[in-house]
N, C-alpha and C positions, 0 to 999 in steps of 0.2 A: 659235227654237232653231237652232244653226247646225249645217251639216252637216258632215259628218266629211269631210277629204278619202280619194280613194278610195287603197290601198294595191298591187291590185294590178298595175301597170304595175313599181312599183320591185319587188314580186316576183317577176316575169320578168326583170327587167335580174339580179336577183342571181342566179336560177336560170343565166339562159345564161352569166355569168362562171364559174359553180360547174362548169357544161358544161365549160366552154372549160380551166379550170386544168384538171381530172382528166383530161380528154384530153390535153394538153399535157405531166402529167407524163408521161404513161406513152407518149412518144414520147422519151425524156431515154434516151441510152446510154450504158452504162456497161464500163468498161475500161481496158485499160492503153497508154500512150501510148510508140507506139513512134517511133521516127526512119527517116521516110519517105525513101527516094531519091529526090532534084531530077528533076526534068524537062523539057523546054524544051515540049513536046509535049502536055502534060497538058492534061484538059478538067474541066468539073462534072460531075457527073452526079447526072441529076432524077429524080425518081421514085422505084418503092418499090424499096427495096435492103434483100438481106441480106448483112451486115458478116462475114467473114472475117480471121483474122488469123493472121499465120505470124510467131511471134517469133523471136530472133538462135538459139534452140536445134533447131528446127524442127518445134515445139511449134503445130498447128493448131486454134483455138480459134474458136467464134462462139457468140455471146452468153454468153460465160464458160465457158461447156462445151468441154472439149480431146473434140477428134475425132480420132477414127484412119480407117484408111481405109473401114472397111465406116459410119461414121457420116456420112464426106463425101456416099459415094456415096447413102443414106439422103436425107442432105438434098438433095441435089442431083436425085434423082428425083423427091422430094416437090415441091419445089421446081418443078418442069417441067412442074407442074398439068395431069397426067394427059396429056402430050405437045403440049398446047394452045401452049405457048411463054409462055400470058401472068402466071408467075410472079414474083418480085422482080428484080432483077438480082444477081446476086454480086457484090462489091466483095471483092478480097482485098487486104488493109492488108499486105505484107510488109516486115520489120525489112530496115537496108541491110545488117545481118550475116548475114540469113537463107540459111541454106545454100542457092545453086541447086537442087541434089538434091532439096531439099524443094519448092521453086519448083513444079519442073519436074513435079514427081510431085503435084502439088496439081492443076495447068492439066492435065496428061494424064487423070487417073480425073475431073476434070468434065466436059472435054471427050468423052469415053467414055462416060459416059452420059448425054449428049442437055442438059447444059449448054453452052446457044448465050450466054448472055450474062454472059461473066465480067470484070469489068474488074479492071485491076491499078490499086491508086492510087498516087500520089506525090506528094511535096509541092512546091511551087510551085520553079521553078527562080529562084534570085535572083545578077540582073546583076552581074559582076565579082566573084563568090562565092570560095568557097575550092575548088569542083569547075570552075572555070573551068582550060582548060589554060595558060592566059597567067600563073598565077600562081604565085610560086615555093615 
């Protein structure tokens, strides 16, 4: 009588893909894609990050939810894991229409309450571009 081969190794190889998609998805963001300001200066940034977003009306939105100001400051304390520091980092995505005002007043009420790591992003500055001053 021959034996049967054994099955379960390929059901672990399918279980940990099954792992790996379902966490995979639920790292996929979703949102609307604005037009970042160039920069020459700009870096990566690694690690866990919560995405901000300030569009051309200065409309302050993260994870799809528009925030006013008592909901920044909300996240923003939550955020600061109980004064520990070792919360997400803030990334704020702002439109290149985005009113300063809102800019400025977005960076002030985090900074005010005990948000130490806020980065502004931008999109890659490209050589001999149209934001180049050389160009007419």
């Amino acid at each position: 009588m021959a034996e049967e081969p054994d099955i379960t190794p390929l059901l672990d190889v399918v279980f940990i893909l099954l792992l790996f998609f379902v966490l995979a998805a639920t790292f996929t963001v979703r949102g609307m894609d604005l037009d970042l300001p160039p920069a020459q200066s700009g870096k990566a940034v690694s690690g866990k990050v919560k995405e901000l977003r300030l569009d051309n009306r200065g409309t302050l939105t993260c994870d799809g939810v528009v925030l006013g100001e008592e909901g920044l400051v909300a996240l923003v304390r939550s955020n600061a894991d109980h004064g520990r520091g070792t919360g997400a980092r803030l990334v704020l995505k702002a439109s290149g229409e985005a009113p300063v005002a809102a800019l400025l007043r977005v960076v002030d009420t985090v900074r005010a309450n005990g948000g130490q790591q806020l980065v502004i992003a931008t999109s890659p500055a490209v050589a001999g571009g149209s934001d180049s001053p050389d160009t007419p």
